[in-house]
C-alpha positions as CSV (number, residue, x, y, z in Angstrom):
1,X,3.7,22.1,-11.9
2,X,1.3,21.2,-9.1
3,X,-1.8,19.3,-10.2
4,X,-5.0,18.7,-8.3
5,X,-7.1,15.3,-8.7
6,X,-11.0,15.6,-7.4
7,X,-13.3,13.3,-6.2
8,X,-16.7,13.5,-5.0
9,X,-19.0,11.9,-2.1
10,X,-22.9,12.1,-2.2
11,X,-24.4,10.5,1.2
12,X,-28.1,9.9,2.3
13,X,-29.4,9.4,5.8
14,X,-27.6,8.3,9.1
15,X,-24.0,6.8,9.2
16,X,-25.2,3.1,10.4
17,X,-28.3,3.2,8.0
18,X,-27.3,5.5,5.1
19,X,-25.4,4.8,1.9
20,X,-24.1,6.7,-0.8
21,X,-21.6,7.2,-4.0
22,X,-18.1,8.4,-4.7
23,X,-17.3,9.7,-8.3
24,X,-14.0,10.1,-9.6
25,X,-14.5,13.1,-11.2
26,X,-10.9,14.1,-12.3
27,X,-10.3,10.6,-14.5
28,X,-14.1,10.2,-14.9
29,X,-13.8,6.6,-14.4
30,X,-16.6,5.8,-12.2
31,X,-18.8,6.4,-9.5
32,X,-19.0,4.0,-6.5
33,X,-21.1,2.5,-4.1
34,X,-20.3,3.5,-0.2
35,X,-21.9,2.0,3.2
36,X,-20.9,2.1,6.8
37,X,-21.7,-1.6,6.2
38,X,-19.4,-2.3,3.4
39,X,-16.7,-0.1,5.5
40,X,-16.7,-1.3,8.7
41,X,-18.0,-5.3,8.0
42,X,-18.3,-6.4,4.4
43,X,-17.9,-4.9,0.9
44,X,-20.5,-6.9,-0.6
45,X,-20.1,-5.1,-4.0
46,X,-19.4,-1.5,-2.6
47,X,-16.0,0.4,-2.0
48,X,-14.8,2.3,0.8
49,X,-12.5,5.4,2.0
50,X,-9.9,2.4,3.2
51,X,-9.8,0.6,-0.3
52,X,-9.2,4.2,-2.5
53,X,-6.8,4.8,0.3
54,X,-5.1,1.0,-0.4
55,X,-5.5,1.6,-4.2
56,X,-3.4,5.0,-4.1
57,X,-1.0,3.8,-1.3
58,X,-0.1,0.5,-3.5
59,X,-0.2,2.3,-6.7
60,X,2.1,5.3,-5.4
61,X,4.9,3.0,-3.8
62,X,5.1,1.3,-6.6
63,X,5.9,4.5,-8.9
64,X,8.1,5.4,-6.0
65,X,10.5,2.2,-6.3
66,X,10.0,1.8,-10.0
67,X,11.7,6.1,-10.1
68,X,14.4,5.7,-7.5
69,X,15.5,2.6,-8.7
70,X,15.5,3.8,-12.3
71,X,17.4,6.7,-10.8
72,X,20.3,4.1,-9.7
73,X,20.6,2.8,-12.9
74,X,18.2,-0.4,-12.2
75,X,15.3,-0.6,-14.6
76,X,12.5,-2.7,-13.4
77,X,10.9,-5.7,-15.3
78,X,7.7,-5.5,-13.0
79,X,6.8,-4.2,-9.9
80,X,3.6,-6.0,-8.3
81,X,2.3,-4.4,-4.4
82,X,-0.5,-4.9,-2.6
83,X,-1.7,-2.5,0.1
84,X,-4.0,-4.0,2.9
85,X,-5.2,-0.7,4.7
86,X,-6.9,-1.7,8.0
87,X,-10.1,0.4,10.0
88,X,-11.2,-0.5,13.7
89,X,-14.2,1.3,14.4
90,X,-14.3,3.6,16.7
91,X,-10.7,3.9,16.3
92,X,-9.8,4.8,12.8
93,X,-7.0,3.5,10.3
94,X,-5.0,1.1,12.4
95,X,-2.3,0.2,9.9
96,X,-1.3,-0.3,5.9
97,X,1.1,-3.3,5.2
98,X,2.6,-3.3,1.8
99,X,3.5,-6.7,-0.1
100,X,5.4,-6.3,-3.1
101,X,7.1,-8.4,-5.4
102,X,9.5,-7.3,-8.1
103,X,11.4,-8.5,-11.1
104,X,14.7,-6.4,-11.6
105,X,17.4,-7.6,-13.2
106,X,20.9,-7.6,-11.7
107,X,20.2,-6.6,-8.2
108,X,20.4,-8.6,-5.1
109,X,18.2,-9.1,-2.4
110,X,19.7,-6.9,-0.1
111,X,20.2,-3.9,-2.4
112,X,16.6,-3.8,-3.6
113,X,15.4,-4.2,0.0
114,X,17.1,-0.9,0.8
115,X,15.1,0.9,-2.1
116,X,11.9,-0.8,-1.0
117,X,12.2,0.9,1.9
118,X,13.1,3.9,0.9
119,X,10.2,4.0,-1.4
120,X,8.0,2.8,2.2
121,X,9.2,5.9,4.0
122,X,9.1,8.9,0.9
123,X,6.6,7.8,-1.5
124,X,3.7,11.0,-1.2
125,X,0.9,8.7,0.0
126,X,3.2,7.1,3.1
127,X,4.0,10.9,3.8
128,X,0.4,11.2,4.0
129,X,-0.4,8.7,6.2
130,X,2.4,9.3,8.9
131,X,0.4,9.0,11.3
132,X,-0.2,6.0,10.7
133,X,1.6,2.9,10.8
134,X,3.0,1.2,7.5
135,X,4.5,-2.1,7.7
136,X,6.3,-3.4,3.8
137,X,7.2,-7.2,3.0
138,X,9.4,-6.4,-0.1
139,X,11.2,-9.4,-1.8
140,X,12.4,-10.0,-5.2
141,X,10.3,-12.4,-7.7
C-alpha cells in the first residue's frame, strides 16, 4: 500500500528579502519559519529545505539498518545517525555525510559496517538523493 505524506510552503516577496512558512500538514506537527537567510547563512530560529531533507535522510537510514539488520537476525539496542546535508549557493546540495552510532549485540565491527552500508546505498531517501553525493562514518557504540 503506497502512502503519500504532504507538506506545504507559503512565501512572501523576493528570494534575498522574502521569508515564509512550511506546515507539515500530513502529521500536523508544526509549521515553520523559512528564509534565504536562514538557508544559505544562519538558521537563527528558522528551518530550511536542507534541514527537512537531513531530518528524513538521518531518520530513514536509520529505519533502513535497524530492518535489514533485524532481517539477519541482529536486533538492535539503538541506532543514533546524524545527517549533515550541505547547500552552496549557486550550486545546490553539495553533499549529506551520515554519522551513526549503534549498539547491537553480538556483531562485530566489520559485519555491521557491511549493513551500514547497505543501508547508505538502498534506504528510499539516499535513492532519492542519487545525485547527490552521500558519505556514512558508521561504527559501533
Amino acid at each position: 500500500m503506497a502512502t503519500t505524506r504532504t507538506a506545504n510552503a507559503h512565501w512572501e516577496g523576493s528570494l534575498i528579502e522574502g521569508k515564509g512558512q512550511v506546515s507539515l500538514d500530513s502529521s500536523g506537527i508544526g509549521t515553520y519559519d523559512v528564509s534565504w537567510t536562514a538557508r544559505a547563512e544562519s538558521p537563527n530560529g528558522m528551518t530550511s529545505p536542507e534541514e527537512l531533507i537531513a531530518a528524513a535522510h538521518s531518520t530513514c537510514f536509520s529505519m533502513a539498518l535497524s530492518n535489514e539488520l533485524s532481517k539477519a537476525g541482529h536486533t538492535p539496542d539503538t541506532i543514533d545517525t546524524r545527517a549533515d546535508v550541505t547547500f552552496q549557493p549557486g550550486q545546490g546540495i553539495t553533499g549529506v555525510h551520515l554519522t551513526t552510532r549503534a549498539s547491537i549485540p553480538g556483531i562485530d565491527a566489520a559485519t555491521f559496517a557491511q549493513f551500514a552500508e547497505g543501508a547508505r546505498t538502498n534506504c528510499p531517501v539516499s535513492q532519492a538523493l542519487t545525485g547527490t553525493t552521500i558519505t556514512l562514518d558508521a561504527e559501533l557504540a
